[in-house]
PDB file as gemmi writes it, atoms N, CA and C in Angstrom:
CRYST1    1.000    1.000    1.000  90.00  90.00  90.00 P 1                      
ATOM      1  N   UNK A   1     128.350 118.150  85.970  1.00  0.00           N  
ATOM      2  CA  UNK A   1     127.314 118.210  86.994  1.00  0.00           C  
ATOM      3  C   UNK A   1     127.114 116.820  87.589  1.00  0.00           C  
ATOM      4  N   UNK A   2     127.106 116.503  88.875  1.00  0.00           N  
ATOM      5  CA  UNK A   2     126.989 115.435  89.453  1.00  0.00           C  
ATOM      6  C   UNK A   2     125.447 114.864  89.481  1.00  0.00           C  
ATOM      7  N   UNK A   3     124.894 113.690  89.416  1.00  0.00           N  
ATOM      8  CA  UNK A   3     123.840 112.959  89.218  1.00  0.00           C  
ATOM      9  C   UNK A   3     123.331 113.385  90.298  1.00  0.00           C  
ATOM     10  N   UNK A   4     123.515 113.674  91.523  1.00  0.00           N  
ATOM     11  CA  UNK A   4     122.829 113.572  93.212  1.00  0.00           C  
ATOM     12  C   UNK A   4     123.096 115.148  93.229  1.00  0.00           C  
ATOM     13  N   UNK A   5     122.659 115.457  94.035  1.00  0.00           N  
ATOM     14  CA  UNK A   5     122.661 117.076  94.853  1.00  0.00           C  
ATOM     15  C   UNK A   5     121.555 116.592  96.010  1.00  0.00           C  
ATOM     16  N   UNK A   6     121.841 117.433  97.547  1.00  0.00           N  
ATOM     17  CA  UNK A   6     121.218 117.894  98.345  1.00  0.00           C  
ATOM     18  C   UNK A   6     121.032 119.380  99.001  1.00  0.00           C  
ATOM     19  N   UNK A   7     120.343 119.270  99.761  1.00  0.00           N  
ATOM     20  CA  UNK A   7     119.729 120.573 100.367  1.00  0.00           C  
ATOM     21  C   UNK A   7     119.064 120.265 101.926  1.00  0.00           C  
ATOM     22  N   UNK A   8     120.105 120.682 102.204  1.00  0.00           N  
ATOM     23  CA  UNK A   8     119.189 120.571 104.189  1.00  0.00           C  
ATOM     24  C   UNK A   8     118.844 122.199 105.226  1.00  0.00           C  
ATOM     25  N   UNK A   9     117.631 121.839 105.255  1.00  0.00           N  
ATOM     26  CA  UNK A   9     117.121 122.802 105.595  1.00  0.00           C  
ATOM     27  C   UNK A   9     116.624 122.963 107.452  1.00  0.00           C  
ATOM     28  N   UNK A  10     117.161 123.690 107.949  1.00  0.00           N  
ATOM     29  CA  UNK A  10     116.751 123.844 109.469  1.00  0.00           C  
ATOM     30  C   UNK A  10     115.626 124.917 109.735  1.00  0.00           C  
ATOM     31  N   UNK A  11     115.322 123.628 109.730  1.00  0.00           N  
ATOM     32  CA  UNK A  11     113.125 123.732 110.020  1.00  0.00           C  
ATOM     33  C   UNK A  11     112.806 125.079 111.394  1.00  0.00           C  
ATOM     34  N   UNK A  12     113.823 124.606 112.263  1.00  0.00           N  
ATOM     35  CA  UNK A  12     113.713 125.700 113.755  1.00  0.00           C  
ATOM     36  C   UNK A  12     114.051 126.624 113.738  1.00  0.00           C  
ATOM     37  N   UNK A  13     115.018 127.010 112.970  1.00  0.00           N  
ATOM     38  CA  UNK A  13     115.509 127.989 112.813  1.00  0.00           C  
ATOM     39  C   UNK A  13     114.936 128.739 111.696  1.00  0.00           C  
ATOM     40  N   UNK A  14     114.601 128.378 110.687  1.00  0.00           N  
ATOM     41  CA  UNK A  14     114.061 128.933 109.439  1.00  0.00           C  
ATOM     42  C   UNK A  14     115.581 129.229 108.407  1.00  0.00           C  
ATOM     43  N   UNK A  15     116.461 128.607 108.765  1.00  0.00           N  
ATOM     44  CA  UNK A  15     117.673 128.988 107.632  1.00  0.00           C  
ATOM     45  C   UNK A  15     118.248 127.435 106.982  1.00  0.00           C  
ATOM     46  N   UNK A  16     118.848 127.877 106.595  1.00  0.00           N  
ATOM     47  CA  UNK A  16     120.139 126.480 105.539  1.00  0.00           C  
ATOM     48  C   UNK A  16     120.761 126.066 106.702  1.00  0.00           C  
ATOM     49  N   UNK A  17     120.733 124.529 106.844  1.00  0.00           N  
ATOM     50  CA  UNK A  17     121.566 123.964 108.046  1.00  0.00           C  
ATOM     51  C   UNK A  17     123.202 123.392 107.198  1.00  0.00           C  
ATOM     52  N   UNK A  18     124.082 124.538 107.191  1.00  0.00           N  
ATOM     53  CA  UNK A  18     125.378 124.850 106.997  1.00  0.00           C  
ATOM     54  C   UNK A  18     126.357 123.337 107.481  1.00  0.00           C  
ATOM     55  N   UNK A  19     127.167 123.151 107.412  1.00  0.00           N  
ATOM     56  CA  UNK A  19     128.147 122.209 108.265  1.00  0.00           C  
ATOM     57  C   UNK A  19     127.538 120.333 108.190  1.00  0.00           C  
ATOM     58  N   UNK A  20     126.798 120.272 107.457  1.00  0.00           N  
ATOM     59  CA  UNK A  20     126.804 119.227 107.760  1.00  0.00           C  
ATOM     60  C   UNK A  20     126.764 118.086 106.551  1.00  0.00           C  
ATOM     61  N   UNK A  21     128.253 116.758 107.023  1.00  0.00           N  
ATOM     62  CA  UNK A  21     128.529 115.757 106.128  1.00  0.00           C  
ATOM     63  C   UNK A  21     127.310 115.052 105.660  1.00  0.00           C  
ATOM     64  N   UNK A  22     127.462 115.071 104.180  1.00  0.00           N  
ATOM     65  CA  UNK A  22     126.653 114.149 103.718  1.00  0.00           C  
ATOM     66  C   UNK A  22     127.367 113.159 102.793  1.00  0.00           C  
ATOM     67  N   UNK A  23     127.168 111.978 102.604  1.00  0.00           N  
ATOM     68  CA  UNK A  23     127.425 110.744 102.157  1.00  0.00           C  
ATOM     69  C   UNK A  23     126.884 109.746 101.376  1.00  0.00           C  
ATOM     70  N   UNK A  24     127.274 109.945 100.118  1.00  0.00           N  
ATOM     71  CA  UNK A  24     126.255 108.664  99.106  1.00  0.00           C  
ATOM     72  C   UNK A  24     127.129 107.572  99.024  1.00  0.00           C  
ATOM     73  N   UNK A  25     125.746 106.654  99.438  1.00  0.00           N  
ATOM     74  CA  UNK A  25     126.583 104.741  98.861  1.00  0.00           C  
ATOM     75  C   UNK A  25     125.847 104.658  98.311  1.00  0.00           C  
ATOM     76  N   UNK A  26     126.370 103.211  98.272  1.00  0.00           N  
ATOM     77  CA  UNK A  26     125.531 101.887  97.354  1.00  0.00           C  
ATOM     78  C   UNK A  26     124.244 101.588  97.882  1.00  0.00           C  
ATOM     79  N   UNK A  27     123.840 100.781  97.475  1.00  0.00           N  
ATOM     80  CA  UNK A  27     122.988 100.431  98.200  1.00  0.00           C  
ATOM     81  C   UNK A  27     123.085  99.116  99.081  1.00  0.00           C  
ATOM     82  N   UNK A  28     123.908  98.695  98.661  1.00  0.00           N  
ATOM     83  CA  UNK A  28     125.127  97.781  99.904  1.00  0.00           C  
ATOM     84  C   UNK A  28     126.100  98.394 100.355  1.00  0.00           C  
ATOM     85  N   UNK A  29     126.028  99.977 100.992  1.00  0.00           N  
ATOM     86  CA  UNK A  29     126.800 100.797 101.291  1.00  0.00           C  
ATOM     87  C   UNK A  29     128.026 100.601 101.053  1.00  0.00           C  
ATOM     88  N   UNK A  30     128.518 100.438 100.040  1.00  0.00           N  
ATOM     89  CA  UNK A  30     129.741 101.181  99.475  1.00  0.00           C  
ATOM     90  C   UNK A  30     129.702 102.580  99.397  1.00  0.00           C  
ATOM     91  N   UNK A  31     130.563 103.748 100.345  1.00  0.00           N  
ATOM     92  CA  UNK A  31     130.648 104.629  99.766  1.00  0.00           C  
ATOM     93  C   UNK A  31     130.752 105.223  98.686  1.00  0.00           C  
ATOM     94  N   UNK A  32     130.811 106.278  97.963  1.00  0.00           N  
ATOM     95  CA  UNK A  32     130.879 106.821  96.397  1.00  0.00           C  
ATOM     96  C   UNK A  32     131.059 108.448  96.513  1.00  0.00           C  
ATOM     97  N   UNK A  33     130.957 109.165  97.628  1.00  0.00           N  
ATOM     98  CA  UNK A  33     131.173 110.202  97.703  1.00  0.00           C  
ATOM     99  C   UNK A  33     130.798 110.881  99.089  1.00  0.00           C  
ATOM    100  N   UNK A  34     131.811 111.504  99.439  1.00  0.00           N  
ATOM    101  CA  UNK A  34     130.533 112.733 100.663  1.00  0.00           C  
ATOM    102  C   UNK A  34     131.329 114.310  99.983  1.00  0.00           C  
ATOM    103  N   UNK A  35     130.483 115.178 101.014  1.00  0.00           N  
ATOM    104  CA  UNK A  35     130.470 116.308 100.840  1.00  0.00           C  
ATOM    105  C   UNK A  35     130.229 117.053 102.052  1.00  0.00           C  
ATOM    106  N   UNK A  36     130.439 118.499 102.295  1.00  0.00           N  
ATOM    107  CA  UNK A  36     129.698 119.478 103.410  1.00  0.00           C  
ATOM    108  C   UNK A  36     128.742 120.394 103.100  1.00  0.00           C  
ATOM    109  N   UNK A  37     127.668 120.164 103.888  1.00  0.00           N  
ATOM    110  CA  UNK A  37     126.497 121.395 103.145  1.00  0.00           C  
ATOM    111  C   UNK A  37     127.253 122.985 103.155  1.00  0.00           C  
ATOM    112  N   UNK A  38     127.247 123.809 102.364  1.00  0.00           N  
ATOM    113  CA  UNK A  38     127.762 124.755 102.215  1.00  0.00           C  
ATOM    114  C   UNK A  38     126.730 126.057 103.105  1.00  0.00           C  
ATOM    115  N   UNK A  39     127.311 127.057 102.679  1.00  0.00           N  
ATOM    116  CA  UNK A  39     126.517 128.283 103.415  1.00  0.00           C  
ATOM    117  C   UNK A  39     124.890 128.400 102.898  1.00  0.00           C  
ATOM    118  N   UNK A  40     124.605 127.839 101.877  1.00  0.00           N  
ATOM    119  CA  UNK A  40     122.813 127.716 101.446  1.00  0.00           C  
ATOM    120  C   UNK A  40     122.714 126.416 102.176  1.00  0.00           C  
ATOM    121  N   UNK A  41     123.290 125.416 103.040  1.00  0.00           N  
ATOM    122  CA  UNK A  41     122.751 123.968 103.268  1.00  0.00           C  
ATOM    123  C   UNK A  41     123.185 123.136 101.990  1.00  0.00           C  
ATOM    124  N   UNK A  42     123.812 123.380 100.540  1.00  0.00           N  
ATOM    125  CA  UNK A  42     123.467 122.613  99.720  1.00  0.00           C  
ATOM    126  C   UNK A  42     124.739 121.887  99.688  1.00  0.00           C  
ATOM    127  N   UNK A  43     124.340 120.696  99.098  1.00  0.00           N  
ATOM    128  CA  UNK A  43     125.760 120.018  98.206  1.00  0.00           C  
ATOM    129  C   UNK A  43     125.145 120.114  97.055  1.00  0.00           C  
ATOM    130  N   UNK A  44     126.395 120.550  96.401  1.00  0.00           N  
ATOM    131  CA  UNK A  44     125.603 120.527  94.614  1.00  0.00           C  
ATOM    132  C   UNK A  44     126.542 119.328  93.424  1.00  0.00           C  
ATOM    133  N   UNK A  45     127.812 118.791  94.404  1.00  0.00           N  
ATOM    134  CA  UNK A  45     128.337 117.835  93.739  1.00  0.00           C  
ATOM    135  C   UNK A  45     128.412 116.606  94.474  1.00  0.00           C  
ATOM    136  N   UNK A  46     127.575 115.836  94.202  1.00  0.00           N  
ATOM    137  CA  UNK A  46     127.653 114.307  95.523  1.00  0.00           C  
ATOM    138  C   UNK A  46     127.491 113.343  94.364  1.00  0.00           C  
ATOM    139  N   UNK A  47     128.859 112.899  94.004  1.00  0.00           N  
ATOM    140  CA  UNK A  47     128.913 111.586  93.309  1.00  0.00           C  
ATOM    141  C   UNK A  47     129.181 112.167  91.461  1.00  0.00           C  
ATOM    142  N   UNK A  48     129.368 110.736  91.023  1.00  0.00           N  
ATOM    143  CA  UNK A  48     129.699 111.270  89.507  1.00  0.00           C  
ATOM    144  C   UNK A  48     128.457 111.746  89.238  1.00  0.00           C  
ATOM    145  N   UNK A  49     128.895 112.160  87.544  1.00  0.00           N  
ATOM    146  CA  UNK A  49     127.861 112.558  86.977  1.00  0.00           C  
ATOM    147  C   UNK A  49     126.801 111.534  86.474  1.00  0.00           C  
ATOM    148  N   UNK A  50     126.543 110.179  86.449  1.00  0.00           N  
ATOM    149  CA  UNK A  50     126.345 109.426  86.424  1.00  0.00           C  
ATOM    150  C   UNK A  50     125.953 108.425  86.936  1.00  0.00           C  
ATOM    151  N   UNK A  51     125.115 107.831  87.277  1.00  0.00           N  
ATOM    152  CA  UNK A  51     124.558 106.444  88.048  1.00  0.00           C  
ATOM    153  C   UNK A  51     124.263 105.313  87.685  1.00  0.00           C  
ATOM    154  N   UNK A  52     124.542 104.170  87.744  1.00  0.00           N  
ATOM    155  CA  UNK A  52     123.700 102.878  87.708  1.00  0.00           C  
ATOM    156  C   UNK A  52     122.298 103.123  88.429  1.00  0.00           C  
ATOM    157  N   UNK A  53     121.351 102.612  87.258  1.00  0.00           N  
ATOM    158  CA  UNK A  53     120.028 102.007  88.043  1.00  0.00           C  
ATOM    159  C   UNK A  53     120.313 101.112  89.289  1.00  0.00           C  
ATOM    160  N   UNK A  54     119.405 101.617  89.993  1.00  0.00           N  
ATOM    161  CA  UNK A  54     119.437 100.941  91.461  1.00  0.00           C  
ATOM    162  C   UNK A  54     119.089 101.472  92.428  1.00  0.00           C  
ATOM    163  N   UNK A  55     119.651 100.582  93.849  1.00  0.00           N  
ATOM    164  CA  UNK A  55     119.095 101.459  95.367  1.00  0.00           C  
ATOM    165  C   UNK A  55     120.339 102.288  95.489  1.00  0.00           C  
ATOM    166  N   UNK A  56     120.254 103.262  95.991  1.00  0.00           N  
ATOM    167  CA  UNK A  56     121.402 104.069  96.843  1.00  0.00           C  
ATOM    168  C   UNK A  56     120.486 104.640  98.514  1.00  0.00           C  
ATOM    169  N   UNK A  57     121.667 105.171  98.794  1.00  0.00           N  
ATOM    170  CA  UNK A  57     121.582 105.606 100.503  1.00  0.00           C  
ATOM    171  C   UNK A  57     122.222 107.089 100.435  1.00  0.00           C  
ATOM    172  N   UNK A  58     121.855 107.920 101.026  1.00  0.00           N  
ATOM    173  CA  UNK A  58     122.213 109.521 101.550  1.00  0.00           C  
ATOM    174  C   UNK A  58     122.175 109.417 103.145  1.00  0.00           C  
ATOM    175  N   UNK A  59     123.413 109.401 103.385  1.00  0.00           N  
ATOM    176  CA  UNK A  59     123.630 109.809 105.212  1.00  0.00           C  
ATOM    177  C   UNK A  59     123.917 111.327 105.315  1.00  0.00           C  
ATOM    178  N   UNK A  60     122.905 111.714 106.068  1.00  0.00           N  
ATOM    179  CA  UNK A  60     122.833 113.124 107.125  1.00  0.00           C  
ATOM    180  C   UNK A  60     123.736 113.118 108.240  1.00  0.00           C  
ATOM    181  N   UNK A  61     124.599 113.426 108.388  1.00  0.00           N  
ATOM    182  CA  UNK A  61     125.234 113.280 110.090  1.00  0.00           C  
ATOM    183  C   UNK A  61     124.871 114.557 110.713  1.00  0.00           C  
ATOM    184  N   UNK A  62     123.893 114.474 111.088  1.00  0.00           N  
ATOM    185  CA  UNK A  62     123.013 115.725 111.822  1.00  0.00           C  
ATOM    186  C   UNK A  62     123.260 115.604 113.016  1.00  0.00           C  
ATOM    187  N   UNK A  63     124.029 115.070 114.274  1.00  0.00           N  
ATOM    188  CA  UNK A  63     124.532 115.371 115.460  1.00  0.00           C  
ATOM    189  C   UNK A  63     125.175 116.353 115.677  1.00  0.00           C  
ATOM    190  N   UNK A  64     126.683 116.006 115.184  1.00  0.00           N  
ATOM    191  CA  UNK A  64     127.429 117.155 114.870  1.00  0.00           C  
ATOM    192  C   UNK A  64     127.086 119.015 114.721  1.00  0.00           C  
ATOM    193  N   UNK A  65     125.931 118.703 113.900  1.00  0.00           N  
ATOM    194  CA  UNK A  65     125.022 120.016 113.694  1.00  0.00           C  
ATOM    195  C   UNK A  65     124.650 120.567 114.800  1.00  0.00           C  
ATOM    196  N   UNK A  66     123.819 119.817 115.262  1.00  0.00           N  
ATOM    197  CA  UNK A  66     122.810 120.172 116.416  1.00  0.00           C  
ATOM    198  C   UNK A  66     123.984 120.333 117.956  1.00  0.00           C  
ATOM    199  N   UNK A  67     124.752 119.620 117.377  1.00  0.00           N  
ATOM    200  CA  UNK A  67     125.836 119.760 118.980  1.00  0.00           C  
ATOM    201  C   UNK A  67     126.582 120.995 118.954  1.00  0.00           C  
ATOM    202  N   UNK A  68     126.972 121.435 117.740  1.00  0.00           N  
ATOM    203  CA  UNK A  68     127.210 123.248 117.774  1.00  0.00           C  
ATOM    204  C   UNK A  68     126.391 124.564 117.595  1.00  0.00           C  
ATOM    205  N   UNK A  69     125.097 124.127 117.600  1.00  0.00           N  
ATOM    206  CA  UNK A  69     123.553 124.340 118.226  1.00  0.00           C  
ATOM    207  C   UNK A  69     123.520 124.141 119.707  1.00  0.00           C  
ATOM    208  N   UNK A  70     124.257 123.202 119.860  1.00  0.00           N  
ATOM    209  CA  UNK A  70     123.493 123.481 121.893  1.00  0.00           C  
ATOM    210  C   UNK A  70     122.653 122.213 121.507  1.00  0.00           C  
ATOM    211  N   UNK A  71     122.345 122.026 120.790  1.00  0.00           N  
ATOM    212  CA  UNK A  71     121.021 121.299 121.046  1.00  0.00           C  
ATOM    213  C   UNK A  71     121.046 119.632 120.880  1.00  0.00           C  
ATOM    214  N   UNK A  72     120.088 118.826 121.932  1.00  0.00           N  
ATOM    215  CA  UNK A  72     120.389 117.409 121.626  1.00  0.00           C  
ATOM    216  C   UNK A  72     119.422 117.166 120.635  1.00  0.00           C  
ATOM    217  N   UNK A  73     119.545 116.120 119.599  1.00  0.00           N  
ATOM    218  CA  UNK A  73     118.819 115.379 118.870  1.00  0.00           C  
ATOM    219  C   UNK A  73     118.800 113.491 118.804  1.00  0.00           C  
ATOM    220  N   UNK A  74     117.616 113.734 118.544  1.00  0.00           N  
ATOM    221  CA  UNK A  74     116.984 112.446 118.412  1.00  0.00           C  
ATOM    222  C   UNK A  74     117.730 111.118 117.555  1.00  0.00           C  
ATOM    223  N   UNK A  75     118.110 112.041 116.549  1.00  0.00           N  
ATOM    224  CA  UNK A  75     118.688 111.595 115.055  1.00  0.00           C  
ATOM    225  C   UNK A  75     120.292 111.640 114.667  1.00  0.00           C  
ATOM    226  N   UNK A  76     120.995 111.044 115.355  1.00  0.00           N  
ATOM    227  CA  UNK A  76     122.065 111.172 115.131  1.00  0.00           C  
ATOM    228  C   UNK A  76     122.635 111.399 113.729  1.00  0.00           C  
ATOM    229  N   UNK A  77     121.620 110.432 113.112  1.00  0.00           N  
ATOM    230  CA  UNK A  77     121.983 110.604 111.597  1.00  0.00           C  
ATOM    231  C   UNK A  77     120.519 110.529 110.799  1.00  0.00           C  
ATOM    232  N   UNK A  78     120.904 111.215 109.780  1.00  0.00           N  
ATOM    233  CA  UNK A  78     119.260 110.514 108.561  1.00  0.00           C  
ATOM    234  C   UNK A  78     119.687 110.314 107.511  1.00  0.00           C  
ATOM    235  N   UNK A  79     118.802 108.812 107.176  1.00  0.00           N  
ATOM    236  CA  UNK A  79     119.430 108.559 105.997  1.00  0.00           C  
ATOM    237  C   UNK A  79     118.471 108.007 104.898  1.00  0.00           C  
ATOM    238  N   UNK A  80     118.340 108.436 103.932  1.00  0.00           N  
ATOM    239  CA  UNK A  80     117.531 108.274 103.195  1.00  0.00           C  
ATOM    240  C   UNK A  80     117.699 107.462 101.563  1.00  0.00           C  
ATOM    241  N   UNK A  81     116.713 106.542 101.618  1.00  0.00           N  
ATOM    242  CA  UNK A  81     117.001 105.526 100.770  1.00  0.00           C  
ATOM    243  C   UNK A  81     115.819 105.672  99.659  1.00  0.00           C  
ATOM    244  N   UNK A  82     116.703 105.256  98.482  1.00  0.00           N  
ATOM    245  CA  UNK A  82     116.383 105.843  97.019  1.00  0.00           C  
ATOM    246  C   UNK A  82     116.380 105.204  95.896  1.00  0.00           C  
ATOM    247  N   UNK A  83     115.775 105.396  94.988  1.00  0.00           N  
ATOM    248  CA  UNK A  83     115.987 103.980  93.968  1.00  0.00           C  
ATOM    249  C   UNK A  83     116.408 105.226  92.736  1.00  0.00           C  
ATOM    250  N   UNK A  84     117.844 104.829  92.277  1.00  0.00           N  
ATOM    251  CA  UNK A  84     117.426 105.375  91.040  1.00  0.00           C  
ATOM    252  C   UNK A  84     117.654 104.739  89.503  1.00  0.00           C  
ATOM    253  N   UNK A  85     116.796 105.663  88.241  1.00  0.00           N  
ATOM    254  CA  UNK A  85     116.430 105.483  86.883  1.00  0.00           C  
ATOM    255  C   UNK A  85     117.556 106.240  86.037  1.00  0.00           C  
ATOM    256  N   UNK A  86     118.599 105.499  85.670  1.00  0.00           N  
ATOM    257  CA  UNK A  86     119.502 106.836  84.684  1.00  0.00           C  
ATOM    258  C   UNK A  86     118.754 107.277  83.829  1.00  0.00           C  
ATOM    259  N   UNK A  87     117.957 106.887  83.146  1.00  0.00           N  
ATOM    260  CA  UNK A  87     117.136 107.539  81.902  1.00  0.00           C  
ATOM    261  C   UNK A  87     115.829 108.700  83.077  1.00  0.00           C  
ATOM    262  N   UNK A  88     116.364 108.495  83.884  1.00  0.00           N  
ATOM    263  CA  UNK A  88     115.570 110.134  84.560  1.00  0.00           C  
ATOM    264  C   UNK A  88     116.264 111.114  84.866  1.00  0.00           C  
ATOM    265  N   UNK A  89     117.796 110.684  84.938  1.00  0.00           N  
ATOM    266  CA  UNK A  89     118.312 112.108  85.004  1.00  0.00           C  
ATOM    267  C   UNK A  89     118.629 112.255  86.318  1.00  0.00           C  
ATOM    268  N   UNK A  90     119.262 113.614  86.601  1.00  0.00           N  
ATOM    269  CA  UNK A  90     119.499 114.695  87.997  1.00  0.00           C  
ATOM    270  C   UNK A  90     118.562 114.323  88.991  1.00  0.00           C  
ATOM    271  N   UNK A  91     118.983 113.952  90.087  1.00  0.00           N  
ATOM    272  CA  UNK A  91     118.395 113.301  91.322  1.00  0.00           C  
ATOM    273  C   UNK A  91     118.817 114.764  92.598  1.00  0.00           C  
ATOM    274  N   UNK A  92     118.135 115.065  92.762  1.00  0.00           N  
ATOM    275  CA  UNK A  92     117.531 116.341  94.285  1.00  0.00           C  
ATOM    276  C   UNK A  92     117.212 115.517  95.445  1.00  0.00           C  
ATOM    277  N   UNK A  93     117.661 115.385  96.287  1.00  0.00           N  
ATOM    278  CA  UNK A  93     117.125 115.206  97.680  1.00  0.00           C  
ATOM    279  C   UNK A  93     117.172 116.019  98.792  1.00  0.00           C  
ATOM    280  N   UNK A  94     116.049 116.738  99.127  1.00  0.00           N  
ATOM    281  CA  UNK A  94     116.133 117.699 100.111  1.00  0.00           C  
ATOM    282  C   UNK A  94     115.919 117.449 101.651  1.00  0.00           C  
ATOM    283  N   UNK A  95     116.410 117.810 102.564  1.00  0.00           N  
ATOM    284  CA  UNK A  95     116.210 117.341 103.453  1.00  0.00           C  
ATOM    285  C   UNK A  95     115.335 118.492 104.663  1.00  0.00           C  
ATOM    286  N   UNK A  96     113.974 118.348 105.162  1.00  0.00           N  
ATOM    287  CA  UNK A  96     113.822 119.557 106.001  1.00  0.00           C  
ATOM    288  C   UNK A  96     114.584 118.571 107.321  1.00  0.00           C  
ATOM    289  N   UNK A  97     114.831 119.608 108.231  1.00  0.00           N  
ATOM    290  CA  UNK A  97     115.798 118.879 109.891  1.00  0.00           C  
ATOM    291  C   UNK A  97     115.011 119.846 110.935  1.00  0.00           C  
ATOM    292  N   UNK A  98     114.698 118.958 111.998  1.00  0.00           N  
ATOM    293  CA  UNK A  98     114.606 119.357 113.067  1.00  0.00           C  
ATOM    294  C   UNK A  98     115.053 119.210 114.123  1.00  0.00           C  
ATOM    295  N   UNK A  99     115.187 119.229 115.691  1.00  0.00           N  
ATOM    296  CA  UNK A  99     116.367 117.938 116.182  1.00  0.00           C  
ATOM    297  C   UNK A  99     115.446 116.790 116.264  1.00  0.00           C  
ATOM    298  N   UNK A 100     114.177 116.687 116.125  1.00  0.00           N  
ATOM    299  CA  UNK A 100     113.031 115.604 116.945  1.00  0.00           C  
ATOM    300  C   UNK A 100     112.323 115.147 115.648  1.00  0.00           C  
ATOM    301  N   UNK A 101     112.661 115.825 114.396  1.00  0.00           N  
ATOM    302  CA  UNK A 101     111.378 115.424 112.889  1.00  0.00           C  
ATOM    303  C   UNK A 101     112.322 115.590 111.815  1.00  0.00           C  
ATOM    304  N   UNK A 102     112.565 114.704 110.722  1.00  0.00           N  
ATOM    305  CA  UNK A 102     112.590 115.416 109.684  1.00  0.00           C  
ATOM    306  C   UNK A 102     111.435 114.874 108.598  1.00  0.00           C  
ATOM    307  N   UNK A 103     111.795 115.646 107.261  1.00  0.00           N  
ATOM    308  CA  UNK A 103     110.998 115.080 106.416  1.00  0.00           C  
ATOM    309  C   UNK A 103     111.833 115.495 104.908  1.00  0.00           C  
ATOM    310  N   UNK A 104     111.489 114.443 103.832  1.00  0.00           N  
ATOM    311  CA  UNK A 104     112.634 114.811 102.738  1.00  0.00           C  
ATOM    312  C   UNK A 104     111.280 114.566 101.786  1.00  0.00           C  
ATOM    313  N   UNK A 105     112.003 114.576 100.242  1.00  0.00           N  
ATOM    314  CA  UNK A 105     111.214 114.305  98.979  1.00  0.00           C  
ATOM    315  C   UNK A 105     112.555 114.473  97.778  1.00  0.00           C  
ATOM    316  N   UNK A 106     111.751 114.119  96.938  1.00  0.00           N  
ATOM    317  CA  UNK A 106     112.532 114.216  95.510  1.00  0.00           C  
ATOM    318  C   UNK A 106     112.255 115.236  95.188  1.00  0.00           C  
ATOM    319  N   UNK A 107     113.253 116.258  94.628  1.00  0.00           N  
ATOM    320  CA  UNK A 107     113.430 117.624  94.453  1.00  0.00           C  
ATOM    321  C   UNK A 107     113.927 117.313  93.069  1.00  0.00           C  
ATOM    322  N   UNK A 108     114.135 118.905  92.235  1.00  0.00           N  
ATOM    323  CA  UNK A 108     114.034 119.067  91.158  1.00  0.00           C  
ATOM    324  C   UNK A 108     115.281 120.348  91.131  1.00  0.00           C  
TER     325      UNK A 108                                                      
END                                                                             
C-alpha cells in the first residue's frame, strides 16, 4: 500500500473527476511518482509505501480536465503542500475541484 492516496472530486458536476494527472515531489520538487485519477477520481497508489518526515507537494493538472469539459478554468493546476510524520502513517488528500474554487483536507 502506498503512503499517499488521492481523491478528486468535481464539485459541478456532483461526480469523481476521472482523467486527471496527479504528481508527488519533494518538497524541493523532486518528483517521486504520478498517477491518473481512475473512474472513482482516486489514485490509490502515489509513491512508495513509505516516506521521510518532511514537506512534500501534490500537483493537480486540472486544465486538461476541464478542457474535455468545454470548460475554462482558473487553475491550471492545484497543488497542495503537506508536511509529513512517518510515525502517522497513510496520508489521504482529497481534493474537491471546481473550474473557479477548490478546497482539499487530510483524509483518512
Amino acid at each position: 500500500m502506498s503512503f499517499v492516496s488521492a481523491h478528486v472530486l468535481d464539485s459541478v458536476h456532483g461526480r469523481p473527476a476521472r482523467g486527471i494527472r496527479v504528481t508527488l515531489l519533494t518538497g524541493d520538487g523532486r518528483e517521486l511518482a504520478s498517477a491518473t485519477t481512475d473512474e472513482d477520481g482516486r489514485v490509490a497508489d502515489l509513491g512508495p509505501e513509505t516516506l521521510e518526515s518532511g514537506h512534500y507537494r501534490i500537483l493537480f493538472a486540472t486544465e486538461p480536465y476541464f478542457a474535455g469539459l468545454e470548460l475554462e478554468t482558473f487553475y491550471p493546476f492545484v497543488s497542495v503542500d503537506f508536511t509529513v510524520r512517518q510515525e502517522q502513517g497513510h496520508y489521504h488528500v482529497p481534493l474537491l475541484l471546481s473550474p473557479f474554487a477548490y478546497s482539499t483536507y487530510r483524509g483518512s
